[in-house]
Every structure is written in C-alpha cells, then in structure tokens.
mmCIF file as gemmi writes it, N, C-alpha and C atoms, coordinates in Angstrom:
data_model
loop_
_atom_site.group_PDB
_atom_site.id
_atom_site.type_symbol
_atom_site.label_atom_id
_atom_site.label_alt_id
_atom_site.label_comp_id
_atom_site.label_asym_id
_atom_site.label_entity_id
_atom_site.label_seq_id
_atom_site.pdbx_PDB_ins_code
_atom_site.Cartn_x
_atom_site.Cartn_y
_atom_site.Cartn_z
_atom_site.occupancy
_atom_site.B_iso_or_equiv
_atom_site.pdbx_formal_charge
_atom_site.auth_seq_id
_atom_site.auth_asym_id
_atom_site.pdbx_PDB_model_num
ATOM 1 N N . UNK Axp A 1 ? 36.496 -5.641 3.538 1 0 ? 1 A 1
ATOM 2 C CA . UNK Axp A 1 ? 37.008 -6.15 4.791 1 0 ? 1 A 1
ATOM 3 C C . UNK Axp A 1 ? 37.241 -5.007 5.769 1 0 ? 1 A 1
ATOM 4 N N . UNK Axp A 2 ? 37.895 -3.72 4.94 1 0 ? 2 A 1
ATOM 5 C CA . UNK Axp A 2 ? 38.068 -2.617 6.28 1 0 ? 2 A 1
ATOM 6 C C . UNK Axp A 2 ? 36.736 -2.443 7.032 1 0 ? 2 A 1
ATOM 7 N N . UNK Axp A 3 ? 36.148 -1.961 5.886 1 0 ? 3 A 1
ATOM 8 C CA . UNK Axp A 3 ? 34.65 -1.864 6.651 1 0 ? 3 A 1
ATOM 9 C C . UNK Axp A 3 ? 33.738 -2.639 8.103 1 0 ? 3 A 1
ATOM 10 N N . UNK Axp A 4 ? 34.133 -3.947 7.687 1 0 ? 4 A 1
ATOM 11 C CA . UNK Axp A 4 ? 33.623 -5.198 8.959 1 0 ? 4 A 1
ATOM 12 C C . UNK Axp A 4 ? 34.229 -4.958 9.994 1 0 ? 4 A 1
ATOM 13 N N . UNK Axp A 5 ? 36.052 -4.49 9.603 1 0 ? 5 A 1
ATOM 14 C CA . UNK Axp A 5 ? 36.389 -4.421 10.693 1 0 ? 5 A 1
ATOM 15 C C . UNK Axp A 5 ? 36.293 -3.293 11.704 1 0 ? 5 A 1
ATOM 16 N N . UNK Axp A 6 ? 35.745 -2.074 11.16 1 0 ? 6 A 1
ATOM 17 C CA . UNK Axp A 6 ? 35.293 -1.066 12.204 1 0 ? 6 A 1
ATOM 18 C C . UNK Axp A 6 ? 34.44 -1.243 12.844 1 0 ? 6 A 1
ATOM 19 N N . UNK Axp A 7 ? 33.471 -2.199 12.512 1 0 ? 7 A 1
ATOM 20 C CA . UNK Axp A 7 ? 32.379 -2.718 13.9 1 0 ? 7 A 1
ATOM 21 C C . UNK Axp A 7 ? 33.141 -3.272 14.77 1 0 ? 7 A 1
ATOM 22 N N . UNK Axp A 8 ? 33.931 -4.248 14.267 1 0 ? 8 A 1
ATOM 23 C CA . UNK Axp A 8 ? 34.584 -5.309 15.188 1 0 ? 8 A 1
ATOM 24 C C . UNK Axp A 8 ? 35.461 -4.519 16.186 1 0 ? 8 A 1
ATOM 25 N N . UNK Axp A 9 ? 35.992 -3.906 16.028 1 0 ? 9 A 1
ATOM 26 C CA . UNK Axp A 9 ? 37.167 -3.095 17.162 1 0 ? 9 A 1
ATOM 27 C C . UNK Axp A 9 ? 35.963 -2.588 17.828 1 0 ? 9 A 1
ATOM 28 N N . UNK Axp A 10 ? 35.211 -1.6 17.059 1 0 ? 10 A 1
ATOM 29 C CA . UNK Axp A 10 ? 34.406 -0.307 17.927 1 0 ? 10 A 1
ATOM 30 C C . UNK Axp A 10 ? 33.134 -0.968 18.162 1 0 ? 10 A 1
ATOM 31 N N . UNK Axp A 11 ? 32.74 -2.005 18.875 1 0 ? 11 A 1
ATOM 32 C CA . UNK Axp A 11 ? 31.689 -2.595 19.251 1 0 ? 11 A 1
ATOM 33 C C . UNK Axp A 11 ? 30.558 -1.621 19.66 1 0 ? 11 A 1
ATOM 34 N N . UNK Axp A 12 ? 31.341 -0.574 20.937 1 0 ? 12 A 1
ATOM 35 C CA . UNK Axp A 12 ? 29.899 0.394 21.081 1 0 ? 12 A 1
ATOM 36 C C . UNK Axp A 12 ? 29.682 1.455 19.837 1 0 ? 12 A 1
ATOM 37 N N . UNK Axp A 13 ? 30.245 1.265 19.054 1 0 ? 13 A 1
ATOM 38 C CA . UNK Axp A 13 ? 30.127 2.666 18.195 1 0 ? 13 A 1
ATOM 39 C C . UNK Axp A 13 ? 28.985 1.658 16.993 1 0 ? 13 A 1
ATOM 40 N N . UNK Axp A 14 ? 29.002 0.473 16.688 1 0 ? 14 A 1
ATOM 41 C CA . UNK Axp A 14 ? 28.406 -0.279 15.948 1 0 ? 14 A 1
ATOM 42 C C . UNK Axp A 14 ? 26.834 -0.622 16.837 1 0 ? 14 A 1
ATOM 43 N N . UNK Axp A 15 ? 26.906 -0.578 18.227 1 0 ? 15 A 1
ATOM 44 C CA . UNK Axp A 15 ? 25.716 -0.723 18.937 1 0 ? 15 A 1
ATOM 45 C C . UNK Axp A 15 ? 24.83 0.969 18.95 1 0 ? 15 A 1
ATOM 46 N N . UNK Axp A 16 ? 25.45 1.668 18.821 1 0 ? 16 A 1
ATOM 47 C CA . UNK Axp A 16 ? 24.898 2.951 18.775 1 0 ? 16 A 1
ATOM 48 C C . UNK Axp A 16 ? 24.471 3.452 17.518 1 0 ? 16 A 1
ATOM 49 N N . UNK Axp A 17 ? 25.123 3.179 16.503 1 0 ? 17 A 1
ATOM 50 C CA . UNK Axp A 17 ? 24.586 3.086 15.036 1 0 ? 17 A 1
ATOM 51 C C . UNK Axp A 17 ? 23.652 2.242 14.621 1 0 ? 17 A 1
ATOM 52 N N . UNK Axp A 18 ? 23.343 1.141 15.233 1 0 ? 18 A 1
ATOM 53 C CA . UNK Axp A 18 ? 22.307 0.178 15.248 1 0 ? 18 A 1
ATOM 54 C C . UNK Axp A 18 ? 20.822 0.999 15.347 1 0 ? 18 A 1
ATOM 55 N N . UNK Axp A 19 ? 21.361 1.286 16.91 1 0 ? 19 A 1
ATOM 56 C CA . UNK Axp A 19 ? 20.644 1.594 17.549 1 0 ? 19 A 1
ATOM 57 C C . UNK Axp A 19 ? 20.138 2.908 17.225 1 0 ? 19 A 1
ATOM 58 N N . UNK Axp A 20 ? 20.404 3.682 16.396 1 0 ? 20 A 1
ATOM 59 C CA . UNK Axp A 20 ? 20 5.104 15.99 1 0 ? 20 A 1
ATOM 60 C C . UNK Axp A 20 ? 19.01 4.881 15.225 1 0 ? 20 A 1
ATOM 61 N N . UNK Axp A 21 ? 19.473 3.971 13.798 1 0 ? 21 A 1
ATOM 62 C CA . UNK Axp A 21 ? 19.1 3.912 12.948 1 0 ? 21 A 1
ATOM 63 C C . UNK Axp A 21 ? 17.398 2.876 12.949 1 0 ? 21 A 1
ATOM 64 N N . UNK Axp A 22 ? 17.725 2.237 14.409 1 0 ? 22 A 1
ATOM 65 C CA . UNK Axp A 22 ? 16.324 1.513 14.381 1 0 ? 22 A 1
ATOM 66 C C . UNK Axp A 22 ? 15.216 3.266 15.027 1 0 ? 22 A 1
ATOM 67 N N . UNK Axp A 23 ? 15.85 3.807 15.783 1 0 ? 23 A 1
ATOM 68 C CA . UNK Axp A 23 ? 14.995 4.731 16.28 1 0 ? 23 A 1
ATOM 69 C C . UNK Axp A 23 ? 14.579 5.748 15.092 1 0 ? 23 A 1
ATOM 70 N N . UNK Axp A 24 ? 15.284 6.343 13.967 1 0 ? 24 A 1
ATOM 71 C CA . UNK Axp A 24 ? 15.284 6.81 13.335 1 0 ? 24 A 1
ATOM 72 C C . UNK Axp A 24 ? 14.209 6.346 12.019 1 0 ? 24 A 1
ATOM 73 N N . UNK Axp A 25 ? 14.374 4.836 12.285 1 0 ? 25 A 1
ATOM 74 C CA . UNK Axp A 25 ? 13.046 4.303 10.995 1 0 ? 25 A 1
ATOM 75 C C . UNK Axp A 25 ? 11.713 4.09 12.039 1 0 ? 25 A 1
ATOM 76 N N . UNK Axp A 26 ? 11.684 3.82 13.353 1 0 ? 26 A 1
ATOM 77 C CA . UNK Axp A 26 ? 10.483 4.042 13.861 1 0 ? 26 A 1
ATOM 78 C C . UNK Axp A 26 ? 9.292 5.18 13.831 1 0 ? 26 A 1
ATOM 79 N N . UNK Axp A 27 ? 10.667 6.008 13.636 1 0 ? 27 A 1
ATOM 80 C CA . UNK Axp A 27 ? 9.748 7.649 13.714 1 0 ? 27 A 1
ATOM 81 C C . UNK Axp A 27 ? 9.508 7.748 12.138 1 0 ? 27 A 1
ATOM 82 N N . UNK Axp A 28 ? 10.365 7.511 11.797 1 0 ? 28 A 1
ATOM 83 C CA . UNK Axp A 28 ? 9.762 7.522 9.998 1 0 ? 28 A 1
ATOM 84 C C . UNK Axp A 28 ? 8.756 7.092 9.437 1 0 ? 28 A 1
ATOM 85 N N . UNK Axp A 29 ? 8.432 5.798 10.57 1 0 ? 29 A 1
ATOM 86 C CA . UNK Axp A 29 ? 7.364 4.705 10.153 1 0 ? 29 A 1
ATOM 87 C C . UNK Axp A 29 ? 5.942 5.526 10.675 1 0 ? 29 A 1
ATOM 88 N N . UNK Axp A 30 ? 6.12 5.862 12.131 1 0 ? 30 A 1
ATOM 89 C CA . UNK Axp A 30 ? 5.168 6.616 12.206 1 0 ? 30 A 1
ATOM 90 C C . UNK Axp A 30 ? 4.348 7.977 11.645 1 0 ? 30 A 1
ATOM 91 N N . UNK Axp A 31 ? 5.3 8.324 11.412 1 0 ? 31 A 1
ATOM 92 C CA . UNK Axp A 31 ? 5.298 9.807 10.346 1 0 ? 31 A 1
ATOM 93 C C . UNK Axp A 31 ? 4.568 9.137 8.581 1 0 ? 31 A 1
ATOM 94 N N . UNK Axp A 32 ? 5.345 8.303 8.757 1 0 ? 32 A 1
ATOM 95 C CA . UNK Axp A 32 ? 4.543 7.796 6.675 1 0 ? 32 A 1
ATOM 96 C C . UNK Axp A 32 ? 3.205 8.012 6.853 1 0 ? 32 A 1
ATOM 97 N N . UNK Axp A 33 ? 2.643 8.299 6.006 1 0 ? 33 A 1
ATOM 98 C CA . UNK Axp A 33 ? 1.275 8.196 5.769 1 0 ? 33 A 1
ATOM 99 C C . UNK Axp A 33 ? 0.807 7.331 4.648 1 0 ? 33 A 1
ATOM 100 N N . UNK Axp A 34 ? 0.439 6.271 5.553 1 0 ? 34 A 1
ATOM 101 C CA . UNK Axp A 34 ? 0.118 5.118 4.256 1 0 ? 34 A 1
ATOM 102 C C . UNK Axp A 34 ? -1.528 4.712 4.103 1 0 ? 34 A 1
ATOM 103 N N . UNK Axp A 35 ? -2.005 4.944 3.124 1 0 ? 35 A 1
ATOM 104 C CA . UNK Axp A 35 ? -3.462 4.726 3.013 1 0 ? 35 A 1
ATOM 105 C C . UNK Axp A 35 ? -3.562 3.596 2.836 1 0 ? 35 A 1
ATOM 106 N N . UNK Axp A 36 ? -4.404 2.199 3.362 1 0 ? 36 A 1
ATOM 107 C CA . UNK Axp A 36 ? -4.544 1.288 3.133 1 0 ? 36 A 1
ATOM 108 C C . UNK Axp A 36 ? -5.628 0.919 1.863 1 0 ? 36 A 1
ATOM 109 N N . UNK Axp A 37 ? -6.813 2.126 2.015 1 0 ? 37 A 1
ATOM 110 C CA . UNK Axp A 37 ? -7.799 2.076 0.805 1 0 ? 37 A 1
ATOM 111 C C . UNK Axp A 37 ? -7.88 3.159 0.152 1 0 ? 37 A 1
ATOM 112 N N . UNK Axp A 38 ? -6.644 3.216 -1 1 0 ? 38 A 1
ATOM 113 C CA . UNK Axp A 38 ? -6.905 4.522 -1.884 1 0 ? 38 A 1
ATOM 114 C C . UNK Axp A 38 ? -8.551 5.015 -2.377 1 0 ? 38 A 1
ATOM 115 N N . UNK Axp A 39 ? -8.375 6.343 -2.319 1 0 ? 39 A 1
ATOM 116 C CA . UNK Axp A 39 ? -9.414 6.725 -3.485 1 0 ? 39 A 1
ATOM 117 C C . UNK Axp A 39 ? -8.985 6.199 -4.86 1 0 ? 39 A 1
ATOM 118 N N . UNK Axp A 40 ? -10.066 4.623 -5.264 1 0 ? 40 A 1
ATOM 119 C CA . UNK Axp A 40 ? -10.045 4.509 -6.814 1 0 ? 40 A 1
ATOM 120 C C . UNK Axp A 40 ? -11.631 4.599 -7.072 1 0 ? 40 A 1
ATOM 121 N N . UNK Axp A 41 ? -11.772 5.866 -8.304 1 0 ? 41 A 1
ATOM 122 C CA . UNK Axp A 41 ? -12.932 5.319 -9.061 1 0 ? 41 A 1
ATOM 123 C C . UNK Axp A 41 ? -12.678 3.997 -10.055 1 0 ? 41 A 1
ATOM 124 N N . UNK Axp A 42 ? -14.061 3.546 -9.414 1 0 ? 42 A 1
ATOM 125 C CA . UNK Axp A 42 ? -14.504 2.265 -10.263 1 0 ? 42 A 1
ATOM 126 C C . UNK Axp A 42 ? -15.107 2.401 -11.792 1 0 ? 42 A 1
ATOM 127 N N . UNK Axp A 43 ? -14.66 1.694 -12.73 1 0 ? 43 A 1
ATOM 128 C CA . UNK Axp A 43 ? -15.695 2.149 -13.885 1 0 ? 43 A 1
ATOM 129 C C . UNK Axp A 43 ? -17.111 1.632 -13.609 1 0 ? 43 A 1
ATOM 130 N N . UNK Axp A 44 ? -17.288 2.827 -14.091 1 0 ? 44 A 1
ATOM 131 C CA . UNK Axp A 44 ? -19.164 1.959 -14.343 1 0 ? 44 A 1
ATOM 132 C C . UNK Axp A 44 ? -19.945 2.008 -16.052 1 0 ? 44 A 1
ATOM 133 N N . UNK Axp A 45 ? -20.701 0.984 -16.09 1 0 ? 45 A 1
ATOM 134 C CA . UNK Axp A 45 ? -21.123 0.404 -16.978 1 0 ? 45 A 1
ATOM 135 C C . UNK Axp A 45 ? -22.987 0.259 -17.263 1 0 ? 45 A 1
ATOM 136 N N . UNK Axp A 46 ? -23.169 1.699 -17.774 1 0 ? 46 A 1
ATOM 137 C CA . UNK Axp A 46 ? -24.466 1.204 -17.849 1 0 ? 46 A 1
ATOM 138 C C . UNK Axp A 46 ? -25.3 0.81 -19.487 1 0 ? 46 A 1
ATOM 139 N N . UNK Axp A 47 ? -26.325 -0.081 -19.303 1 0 ? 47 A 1
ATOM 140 C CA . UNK Axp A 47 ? -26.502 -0.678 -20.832 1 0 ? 47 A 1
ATOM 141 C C . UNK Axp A 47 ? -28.376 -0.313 -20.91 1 0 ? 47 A 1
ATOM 142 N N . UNK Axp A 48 ? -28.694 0.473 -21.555 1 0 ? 48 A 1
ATOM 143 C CA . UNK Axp A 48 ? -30.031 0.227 -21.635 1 0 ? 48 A 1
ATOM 144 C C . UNK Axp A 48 ? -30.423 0.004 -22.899 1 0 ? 48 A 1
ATOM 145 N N . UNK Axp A 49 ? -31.666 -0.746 -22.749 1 0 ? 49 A 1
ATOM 146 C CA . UNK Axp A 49 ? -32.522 -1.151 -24.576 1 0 ? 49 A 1
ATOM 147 C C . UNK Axp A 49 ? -34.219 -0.628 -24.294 1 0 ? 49 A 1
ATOM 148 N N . UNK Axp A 50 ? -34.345 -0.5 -25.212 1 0 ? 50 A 1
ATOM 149 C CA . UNK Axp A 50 ? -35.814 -0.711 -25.601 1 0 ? 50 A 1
ATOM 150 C C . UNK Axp A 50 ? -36.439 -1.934 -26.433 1 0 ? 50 A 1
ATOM 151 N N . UNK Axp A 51 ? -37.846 -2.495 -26.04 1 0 ? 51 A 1
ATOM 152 C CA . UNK Axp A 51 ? -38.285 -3.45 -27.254 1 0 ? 51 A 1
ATOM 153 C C . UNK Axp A 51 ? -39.823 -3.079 -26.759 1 0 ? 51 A 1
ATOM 154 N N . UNK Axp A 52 ? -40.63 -1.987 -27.659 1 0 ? 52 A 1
ATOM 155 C CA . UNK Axp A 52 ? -41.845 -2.063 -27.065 1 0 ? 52 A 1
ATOM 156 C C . UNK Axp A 52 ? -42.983 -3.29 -27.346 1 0 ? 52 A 1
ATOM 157 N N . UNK Axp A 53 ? -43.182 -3.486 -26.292 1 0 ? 53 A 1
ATOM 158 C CA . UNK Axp A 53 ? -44.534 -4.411 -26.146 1 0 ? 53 A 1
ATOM 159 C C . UNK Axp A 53 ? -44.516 -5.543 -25.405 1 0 ? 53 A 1
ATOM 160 N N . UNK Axp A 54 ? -42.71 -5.152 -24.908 1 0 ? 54 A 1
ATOM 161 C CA . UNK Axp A 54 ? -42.495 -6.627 -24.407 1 0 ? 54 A 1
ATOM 162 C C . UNK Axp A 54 ? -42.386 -5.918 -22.699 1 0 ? 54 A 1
ATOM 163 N N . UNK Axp A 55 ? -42.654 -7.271 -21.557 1 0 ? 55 A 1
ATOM 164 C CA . UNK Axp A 55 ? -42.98 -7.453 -20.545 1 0 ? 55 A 1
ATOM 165 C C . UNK Axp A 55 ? -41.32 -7.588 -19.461 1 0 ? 55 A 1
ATOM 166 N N . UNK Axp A 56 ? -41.212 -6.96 -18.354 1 0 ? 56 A 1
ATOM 167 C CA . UNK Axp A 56 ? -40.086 -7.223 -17.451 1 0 ? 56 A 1
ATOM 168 C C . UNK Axp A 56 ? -39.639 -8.457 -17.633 1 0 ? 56 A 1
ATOM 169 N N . UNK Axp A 57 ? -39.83 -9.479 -17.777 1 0 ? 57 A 1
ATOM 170 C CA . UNK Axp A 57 ? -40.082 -10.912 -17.744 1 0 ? 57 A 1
ATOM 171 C C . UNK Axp A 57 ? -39.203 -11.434 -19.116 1 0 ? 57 A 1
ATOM 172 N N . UNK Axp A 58 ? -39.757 -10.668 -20.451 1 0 ? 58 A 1
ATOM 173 C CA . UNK Axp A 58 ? -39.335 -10.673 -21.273 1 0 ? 58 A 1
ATOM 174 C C . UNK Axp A 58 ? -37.738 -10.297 -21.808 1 0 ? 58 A 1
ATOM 175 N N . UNK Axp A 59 ? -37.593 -8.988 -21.158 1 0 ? 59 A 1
ATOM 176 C CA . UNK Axp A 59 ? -36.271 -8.408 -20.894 1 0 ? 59 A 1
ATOM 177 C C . UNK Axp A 59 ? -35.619 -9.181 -20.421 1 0 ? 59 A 1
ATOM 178 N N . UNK Axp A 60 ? -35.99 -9.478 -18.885 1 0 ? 60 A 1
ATOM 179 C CA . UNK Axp A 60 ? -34.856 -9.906 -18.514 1 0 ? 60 A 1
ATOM 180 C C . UNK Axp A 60 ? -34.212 -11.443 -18.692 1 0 ? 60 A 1
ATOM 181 N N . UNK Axp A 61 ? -35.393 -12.133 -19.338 1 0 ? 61 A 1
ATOM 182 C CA . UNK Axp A 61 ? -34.601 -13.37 -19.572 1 0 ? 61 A 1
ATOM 183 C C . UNK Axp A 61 ? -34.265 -13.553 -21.341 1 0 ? 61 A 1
ATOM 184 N N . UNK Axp A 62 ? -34.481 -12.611 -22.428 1 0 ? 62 A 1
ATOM 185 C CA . UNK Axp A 62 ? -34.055 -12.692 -23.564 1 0 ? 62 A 1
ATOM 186 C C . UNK Axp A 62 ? -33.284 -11.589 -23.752 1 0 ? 62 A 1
C-alpha cells in the first residue's frame, strides 16, 4: 500500500518515471539486435545405391 501511495500524492514524479522508462526501453529496443533468420545449418541427407544393369526408370520407381 505505501508504495501506491507515492504515485498518488507525487503525480508528476509518477508521470516522469513513466515517462523515462518508456524512453529508456525505446532506445533499448532500438539498440537490440534481433535477427529474424538465424544462421541454422540444415541437415542434409544423402542416399546413394548401385544395381548394375538396371535403367533410370528402374531406380527410380523400385
């Protein structure tokens, strides 16, 4: 309750603390450096076979 009530008496002192603290996260906000698309490697996956004698055709649908 003490607490609430130091805004309440000191109205400009609660408008100026407001008010700091919004200016104070603006510049913060601008300053962050936020990457929207990290560098992630992707795995990759490669599969090869052999079957000699057989045809592209063959591969790829058996």
């Amino acid at each position: 309750m003490r607490f609430a009530d130091v805004f309440i008496r000191r109205p400009v002192f609660a408008t100026m603390l407001v008010g700091s603290l919004v200016v104070l996260g603006l510049f913060s906000y601008r300053s962050l450096g936020l990457d929207l698309f990290p560098n992630v490697d992707f795995p990759i996956v490669t599969v090869t076979t052999t079957l000699k004698g057989a045809s592209v055709e063959e591969m790829e649908t058996g």
